[in-house]
LUMDO-246427 format. One record per residue (C-alpha): x, y, z; residue in one letter. Coordinates in steps of 0.2 Angstrom, whole numbers, plus 5000, padded with zeros to 4 digits. Layout:
<sites>
XYZa/...
</sites>
This chain:
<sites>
477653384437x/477153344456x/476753454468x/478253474480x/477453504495x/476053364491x/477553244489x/478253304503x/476553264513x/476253104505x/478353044509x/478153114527x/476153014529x/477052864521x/478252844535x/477452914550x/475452904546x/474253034542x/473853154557x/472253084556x/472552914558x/473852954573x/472253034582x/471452874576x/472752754584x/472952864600x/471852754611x/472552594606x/474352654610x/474052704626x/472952544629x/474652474627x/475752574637x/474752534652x/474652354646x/476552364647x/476652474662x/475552334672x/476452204664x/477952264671x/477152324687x/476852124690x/478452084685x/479052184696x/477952134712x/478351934710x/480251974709x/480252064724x/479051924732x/480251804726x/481751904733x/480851924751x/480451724751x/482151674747x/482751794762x/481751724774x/482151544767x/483951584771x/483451684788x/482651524794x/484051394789x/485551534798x/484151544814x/484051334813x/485551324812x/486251434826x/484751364838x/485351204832x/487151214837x/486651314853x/485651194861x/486851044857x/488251114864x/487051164879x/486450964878x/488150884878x/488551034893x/487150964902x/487550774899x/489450784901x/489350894920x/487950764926x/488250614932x/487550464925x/487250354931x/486950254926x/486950324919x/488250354910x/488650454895x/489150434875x/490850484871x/491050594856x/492150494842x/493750614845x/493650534864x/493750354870x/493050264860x/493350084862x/491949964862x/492949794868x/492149704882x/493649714894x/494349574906x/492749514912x/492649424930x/492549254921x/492449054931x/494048964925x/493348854912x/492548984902x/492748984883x/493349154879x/493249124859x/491449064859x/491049214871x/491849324858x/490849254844x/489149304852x/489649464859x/488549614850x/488949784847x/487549894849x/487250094848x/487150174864x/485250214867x/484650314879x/485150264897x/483450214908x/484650264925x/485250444917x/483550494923x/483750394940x/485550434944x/485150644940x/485750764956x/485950954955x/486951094961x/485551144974x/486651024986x/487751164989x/487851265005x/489251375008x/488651405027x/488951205028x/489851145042x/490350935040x/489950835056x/490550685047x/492250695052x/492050595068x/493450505077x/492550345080x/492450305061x/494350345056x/495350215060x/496550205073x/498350225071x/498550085084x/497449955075x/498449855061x/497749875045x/498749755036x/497449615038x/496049595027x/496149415020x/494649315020x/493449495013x/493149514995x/493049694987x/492149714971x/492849864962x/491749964947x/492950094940x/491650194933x/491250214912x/492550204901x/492750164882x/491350254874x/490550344890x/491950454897x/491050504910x/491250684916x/492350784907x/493550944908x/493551084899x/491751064896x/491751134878x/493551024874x/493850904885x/495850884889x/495250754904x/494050624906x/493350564923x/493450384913x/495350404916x/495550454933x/494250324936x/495250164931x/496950234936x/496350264954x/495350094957x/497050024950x/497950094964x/496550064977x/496549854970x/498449874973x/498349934990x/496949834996x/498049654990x/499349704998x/498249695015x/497549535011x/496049575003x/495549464986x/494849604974x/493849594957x/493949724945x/492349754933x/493449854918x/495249854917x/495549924903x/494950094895x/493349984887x/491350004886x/490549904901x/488949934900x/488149964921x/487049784920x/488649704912x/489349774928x/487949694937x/487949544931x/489649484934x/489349564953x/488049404954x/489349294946x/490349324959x/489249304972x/488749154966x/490349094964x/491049134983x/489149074990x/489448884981x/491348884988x/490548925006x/489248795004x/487848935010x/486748954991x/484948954999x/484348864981x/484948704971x/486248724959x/485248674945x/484448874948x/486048934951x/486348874933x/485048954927x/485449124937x/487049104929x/486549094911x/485249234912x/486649314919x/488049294906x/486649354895x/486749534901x/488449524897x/488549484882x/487249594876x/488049754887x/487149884884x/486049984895x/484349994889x/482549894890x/482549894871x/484249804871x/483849664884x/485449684892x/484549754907x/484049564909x/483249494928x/483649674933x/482249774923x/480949844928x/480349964945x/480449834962x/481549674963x/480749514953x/480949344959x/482849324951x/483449484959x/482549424977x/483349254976x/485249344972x/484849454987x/484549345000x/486149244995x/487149394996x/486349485011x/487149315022x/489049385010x/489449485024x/491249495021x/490949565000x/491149734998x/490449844984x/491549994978x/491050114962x/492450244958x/491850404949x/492350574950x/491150724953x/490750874941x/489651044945x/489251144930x/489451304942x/490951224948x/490551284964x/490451114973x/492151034978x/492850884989x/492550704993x/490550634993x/490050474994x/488150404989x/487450234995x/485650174994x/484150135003x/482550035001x/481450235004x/482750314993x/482650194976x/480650194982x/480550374981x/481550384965x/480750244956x/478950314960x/479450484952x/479950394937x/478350324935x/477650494930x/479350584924x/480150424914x/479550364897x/480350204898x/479150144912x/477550164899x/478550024890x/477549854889x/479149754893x/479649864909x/478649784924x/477949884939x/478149804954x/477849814971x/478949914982x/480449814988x/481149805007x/482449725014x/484249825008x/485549835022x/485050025025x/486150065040x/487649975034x/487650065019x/487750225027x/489050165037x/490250115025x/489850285018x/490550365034x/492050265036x/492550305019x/492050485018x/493050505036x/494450415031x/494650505015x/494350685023x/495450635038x/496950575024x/496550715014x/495850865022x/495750985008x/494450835000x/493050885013x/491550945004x/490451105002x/489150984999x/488350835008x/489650715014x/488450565013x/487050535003x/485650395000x/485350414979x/484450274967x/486050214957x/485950054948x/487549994951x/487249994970x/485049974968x/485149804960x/486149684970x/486049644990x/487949674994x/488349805007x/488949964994x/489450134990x/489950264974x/491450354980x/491350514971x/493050564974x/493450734971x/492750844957x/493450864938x/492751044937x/493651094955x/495451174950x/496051154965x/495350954967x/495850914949x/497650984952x/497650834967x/497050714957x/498350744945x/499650694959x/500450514960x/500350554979x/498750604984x/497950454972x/499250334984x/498250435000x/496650414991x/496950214991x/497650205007x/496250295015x/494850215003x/495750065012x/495750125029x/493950165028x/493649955021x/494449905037x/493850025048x/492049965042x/492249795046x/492849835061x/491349935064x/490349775064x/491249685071x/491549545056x/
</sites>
């Protein structure tokens, strides 16, 4: 018979080990608890390191993303309240967005189906004149007094303003299609300055026909034209009333060629060096094209040059009428700051030249007063807070020989000048006095 209690012993040392051995054992299960302990310890650190990574992965892309979205609307802010000019902005897709050529200014025998044919869409790279055509808010002085406003360049009520037939005006309504120039509100746009633009230079080729006047429009319809486009056909036309007068100071063989170097930028239509639409126009200076188109259209005393735009201040503190002309010092000037501001004139294929002179200074800044006085005299509540008239470097009045100006209307960003422009009556005033201040020009000079 077995011992109870040594059964009892040997059952309880079968299934829990001898009190010995567990003293034996002791070190090795501790050994492992700390192995565990650590094991879990390490776990435990890489979890929260993987935890604190994955926040600041997701920190970074919410911070990149809000930068991102911040300093885009701030960008397309900045673009859309700037003018452009040449500049000339994109249009988002919700806005115009047509990319037709327009009704060119054409000769009578041109093949429109073959010009279709060749005609290439391009994206929209970065406009070379945005940089040139730039002007800030700083022009504003609210202790301004304007001294432009004088009697002897508004035209007289006793002088007949009917007659203008034998001058030739040369309207630019200003972007349009995928550039919609200015807009208003900034952050969604319910008007584009594209609009205005073309609805006013409508009004203003109406009036001026009625007087007499023979009038070429460079867009007609709400379509991309890109500024050297615009250009170009400005030379075309040139060339074209300089034959029919006889007085082209070169062969018509280099006519030709003018012509089809010419009908290149056009077809191209786009802004950029990279493009080639710039064509005989790139570059800083005049080249030997440009200088032979000049002195042809220096002796075109009876062309005019007209761009339509409307103005825009970020501040929208600026309001009323401006008008901008250039001058051989004032394209200088700009041109020489672009050499050390502007990328583009690092570019292998944009040629440094020599300074040009030899613009019709004086009687730009002329025609800018007539028109400034007349549209101010028509239209007091246009006169500005800023400068009335002002030499600038843009490209649609920098690279051809006529007598021009940019009348910058009124501004978009004005309540009070946009509730005007929204008038049938005060855009009928503004064609009548854009008008007025053509004849009073000429009259000026005695042509």
């Amino acid at each position: 018979m077995k011992n109870p209690k040594a059964s009892l012993t040997a059952d309880f040392e079968d299934a829990y080990g001898s009190q010995s051995s567990a003293v034996t054992n002791e070190p090795q299960v501790k050994a492992k608890k700390a192995k565990a302990k650590k094991k879990r310890s390490g776990d435990s650190f890489w979890t929260r390191m993987l935890i604190f990574i994955c926040g600041a992965l997701v920190g970074l892309g919410v911070f990149a993303t809000v930068m991102y979205f911040t300093q885009g609307k701030n960008a397309d802010t900045k673009k859309e309240t700037k003018r452009n000019s040449s500049s000339y902005r994109t249009s988002s897709d919700n806005r115009s967005s047509s990319g037709s050529r327009g009704d060119f200014y054409r000769p009578k025998d041109e093949d429109d189906d073959d010009d279709d044919a060749i005609i290439r869409d391009r994206y929209n790279e970065k406009d070379l004149d945005d940089d040139f055509d730039d002007y800030v808010d700083d022009d504003y002085d609210p202790d301004f007094n304007s001294d432009f406003n004088d009697p002897g360049y508004t035209l007289p009520k006793n002088i007949s303003d009917e007659d203008l037939s034998g001058y030739t005006i040369i309207l630019d309504p200003g972007h349009g299609g995928r550039d919609t120039g200015c807009v208003f509100p900034f952050d969604y746009p319910e008007y584009n300055e594209c609009d205005f633009n073309l609805r006013i230079a409508k009004r203003v080729e109406q009036e001026l026909t009625s007087r007499g006047a023979t009038v070429h429009m460079l867009r007609t319809d709400n379509s991309w034209v890109s500024l050297y486009n615009r250009l170009a056909q400005t030379h075309l036309i040139c060339l074209d009333i300089a034959q029919e007068q006889g007085i082209l100071p070169f062969s018509e063989d280099r006519a030709d060629e003018l012509r089809d170097r010419l009908w290149e930028s056009i077809y191209i239509n786009e802004d950029t060096v990279a493009s080639g639409g710039m064509g005989i126009m790139v570059g800083s200076g005049v080249g030997e094209d440009l200088k032979d188109l000049f002195e042809m259209e220096y002796k075109l005393e009876k062309v005019l040059f007209l761009s339509i735009h409307l103005n825009s201040s970020e501040s929208r503190t600026l309001h009323g009428n401006q008008i901008f002309y250039v001058t051989d010092d004032s394209v200088i000037e700009s041109e020489n700051r672009q050499m050390y501001e502007n990328s583009e004139f690092q570019r292998s294929d944009f040629p440094i030249r020599d300074p040009y002179y030899g613009r019709k200074n004086d009687d730009n800044y002329l025609l800018g007063c007539c028109l400034y006085d007349n549209i101010v005299g028509n239209i007091p509540a246009f006169e500005t807070n800023g400068t009335p008239v002002k030499a600038d470097n843009y490209a649609v009045l920098r690279e051809h020989g006529l007598t021009g100006a940019l009348v910058e209307v009124a501004y978009l960003s004005d309540d009070n000048d946009r509730a005007l422009l929204l008038q049938d009556q005060i855009v009928d005033q503004v064609a009548y006095s854009i008008s007025d201040g053509v004849k009073m020009y000429f009259l000026q000079k005695d042509i």
